[in-house]
C-alpha positions in Angstrom: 143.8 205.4 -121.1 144.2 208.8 -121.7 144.1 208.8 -125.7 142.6 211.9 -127.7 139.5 209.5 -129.5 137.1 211.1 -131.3 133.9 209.1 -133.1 132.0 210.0 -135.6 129.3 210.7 -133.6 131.0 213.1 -131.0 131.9 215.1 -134.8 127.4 215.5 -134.6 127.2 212.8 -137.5 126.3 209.3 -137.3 127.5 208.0 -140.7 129.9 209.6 -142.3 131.0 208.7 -145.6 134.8 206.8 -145.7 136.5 209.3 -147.8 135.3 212.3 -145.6 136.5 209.8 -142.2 139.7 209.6 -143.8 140.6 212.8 -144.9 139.7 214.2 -140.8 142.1 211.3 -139.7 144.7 212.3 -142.3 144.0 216.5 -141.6 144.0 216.0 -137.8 146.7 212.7 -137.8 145.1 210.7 -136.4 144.8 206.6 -136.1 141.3 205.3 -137.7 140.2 202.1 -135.8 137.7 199.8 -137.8 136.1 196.4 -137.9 136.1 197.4 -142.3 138.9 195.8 -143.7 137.2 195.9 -146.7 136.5 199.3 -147.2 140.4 200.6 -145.1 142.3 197.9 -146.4 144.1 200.2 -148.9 144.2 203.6 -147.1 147.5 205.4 -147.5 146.9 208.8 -146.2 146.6 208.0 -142.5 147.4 205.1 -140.0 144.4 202.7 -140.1 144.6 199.6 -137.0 142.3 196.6 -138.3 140.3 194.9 -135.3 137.8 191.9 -135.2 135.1 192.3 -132.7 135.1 188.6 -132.6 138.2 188.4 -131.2 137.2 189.1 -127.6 134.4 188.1 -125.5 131.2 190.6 -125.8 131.2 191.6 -122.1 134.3 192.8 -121.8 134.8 194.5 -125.7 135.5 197.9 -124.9 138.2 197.5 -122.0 140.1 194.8 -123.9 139.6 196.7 -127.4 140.9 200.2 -125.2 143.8 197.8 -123.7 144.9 196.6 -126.9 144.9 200.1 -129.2 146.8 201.1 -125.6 149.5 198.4 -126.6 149.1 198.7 -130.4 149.8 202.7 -129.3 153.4 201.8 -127.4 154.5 199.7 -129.7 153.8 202.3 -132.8 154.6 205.6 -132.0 155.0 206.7 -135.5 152.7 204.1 -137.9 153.0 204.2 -141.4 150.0 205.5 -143.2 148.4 201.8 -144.4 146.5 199.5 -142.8 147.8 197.7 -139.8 146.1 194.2 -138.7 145.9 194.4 -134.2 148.8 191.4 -133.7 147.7 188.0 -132.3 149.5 188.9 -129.0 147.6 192.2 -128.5 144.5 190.6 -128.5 
């Protein structure tokens, strides 16, 4: 879809601690996308989207996950810095 992404892994790490994750994304502004609600629930430094894996089928998670964040991405051109939850009718 055209969207600057960058992973953990394309930075030459594999597991980055989540402080150091969300101080890049805050530094760089950027959107962190996670499964971790638990952990990036209460971020307020940088725009955080909350998926679920779960909500579509295996096959097809990366082009409906890419689809969505595409949506999520229109309809939030300038996101808070907290936690946003995907809505139902993005999925």
């Amino acid at each position: 879809k055209g969207h600057d992404a960058v992973t953990p892994l394309d930075l030459g790490v594999h597991d980055l601690p989540d402080e150091t994750l969300i101080q890049l994304a805050a530094a760089q502004a950027r959107v962190i996308v996670t499964e971790n609600a638990a952990d990036f629930a209460s971020v307020t430094t940088c725009p955080v989207v909350l998926v679920r894996k779960s909500w579509w089928p295996q096959a097809s998670l990366a082009d409906k996950v890419a689809a969505a964040l595409d949506q999520w991405a229109a309809a939030n051109r300038d996101p808070g810095p907290f936690a946003h939850w995907l809505p139902d009718a993005m999925r």
